[in-house]
N, C-alpha and C positions, 0 to 999 in steps of 0.2 A: 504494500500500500504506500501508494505516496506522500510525502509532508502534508498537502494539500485536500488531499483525501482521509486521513485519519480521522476518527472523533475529536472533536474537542472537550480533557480534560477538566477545563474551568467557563467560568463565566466570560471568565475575559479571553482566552482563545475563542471560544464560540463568538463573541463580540468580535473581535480581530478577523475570522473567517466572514462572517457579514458583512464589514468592511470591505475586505479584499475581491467578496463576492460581487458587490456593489458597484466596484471602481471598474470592473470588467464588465458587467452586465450592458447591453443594452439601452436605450431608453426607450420606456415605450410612448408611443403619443395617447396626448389625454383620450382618444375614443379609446386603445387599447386597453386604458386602464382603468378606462368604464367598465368594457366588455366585463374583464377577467377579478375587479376587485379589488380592492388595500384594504387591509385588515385595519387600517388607521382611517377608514372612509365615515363621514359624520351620519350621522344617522339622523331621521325625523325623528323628533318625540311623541310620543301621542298622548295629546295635552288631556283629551276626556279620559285614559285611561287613569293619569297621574292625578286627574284631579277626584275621580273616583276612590282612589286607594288611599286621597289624604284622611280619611276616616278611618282608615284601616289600625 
């Protein structure tokens, strides 16, 4: 297995592999990453749910 390929032991290797993944990666255009997602993507709130559950 290569450097690049092995698990990361810590936090901070696995941090340092996302980096490095990153710097190489791609960009995708904003429709691509409509299609496909980011886990960091905002979401609606849904106000009548929240306001329902302030009783809760």
């Amino acid at each position: 297995m290569s450097e690049h390929e092995k698990r990361p032991e810590t936090a901070l290797e696995e941090i340092l592999h996302e980096i490095e993944d990153a710097e190489t990666r791609p960009e995708d255009s904003p429709e691509e990453r409509r299609r496909r997602g980011e886990a960091a993507d905002a979401i609606t709130p849904n106000t009548r749910a929240e306001e329902e559950s302030q009783g809760d």
